[in-house]
N, C-alpha and C positions, 0 to 999 in steps of 0.2 A: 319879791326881793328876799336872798335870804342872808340871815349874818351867821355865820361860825363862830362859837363861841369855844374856846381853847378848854373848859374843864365843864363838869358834870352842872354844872351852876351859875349865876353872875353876882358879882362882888366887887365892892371899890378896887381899882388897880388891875382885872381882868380884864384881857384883851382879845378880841379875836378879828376877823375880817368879814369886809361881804364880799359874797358869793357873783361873781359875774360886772362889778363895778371898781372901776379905777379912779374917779374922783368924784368928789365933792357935788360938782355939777349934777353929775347923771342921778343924783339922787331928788332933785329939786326942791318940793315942800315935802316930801313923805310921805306915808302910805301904810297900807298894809305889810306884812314882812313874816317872817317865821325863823325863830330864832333855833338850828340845829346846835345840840350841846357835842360834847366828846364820845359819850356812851352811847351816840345814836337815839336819843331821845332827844323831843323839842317841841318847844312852847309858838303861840300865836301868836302875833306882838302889834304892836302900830310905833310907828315913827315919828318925829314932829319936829321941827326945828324950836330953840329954843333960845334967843337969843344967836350967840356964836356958838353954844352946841346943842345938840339935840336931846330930845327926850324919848327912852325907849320905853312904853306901857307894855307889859307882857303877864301874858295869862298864864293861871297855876298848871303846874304840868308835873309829871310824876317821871322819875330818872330811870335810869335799865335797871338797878338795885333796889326801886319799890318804895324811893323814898317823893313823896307828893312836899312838891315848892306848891308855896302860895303864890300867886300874883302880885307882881310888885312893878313901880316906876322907878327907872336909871336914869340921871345923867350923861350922857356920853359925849368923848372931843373924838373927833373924827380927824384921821391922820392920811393924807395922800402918799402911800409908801411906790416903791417900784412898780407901775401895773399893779397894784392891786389898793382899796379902799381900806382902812383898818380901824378900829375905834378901841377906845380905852376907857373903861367904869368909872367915872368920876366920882359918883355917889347916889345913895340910896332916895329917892325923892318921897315924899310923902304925896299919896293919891289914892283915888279910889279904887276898892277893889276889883278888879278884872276877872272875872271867874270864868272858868276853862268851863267847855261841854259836860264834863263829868259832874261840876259844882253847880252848875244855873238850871239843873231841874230840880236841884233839892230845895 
């Protein structure tokens, strides 16, 4: 599963969609996912329902401009728009760190 994410990053009030799903349903308990940004750069992530929204845990990943995000957990409300799945950044969660391939052999 993959989510679109509208800019180079993820931050309270960013929005983007998933890729290939229109509701709610089809996503069921969650999963694996890979989160593509703007710049064609993108992160590994897991899914989770959280309550009524979910939780997105995503691994540090580095942008087309060379700048490396840490790994961090989201919040997210999941929104059933026209044909398509869409979610919106609630907020920053506190979790553990997720560390991308380039970080877990050092």
């Amino acid at each position: 599963m993959i989510l679109q994410a509208a800019h180079t990053h993820l931050y309270p009030g960013n929005r983007g969609k998933f890729s290939g799903l229109a509701q709610i349903a089809e996503l069921r308990a969650g999963g694996d996912c890979l989160v593509e940004f703007a710049d064609g750069s993108a992160a590994a992530a897991s899914i989770s329902r959280a309550g009524d929204d979910w939780q997105l845990a995503a691994k540090g990943y580095r942008t087309a401009a060379g700048t490396d995000i840490a790994a961090r957990c989201w919040l997210l409300r999941l929104e059933e728009g026209p044909g398509q799945l869409e979610f919106r950044i609630l907020k920053r969660l506190p979790g553990p760190a997720i560390k991308s391939g380039a970080d877990a052999s050092g």
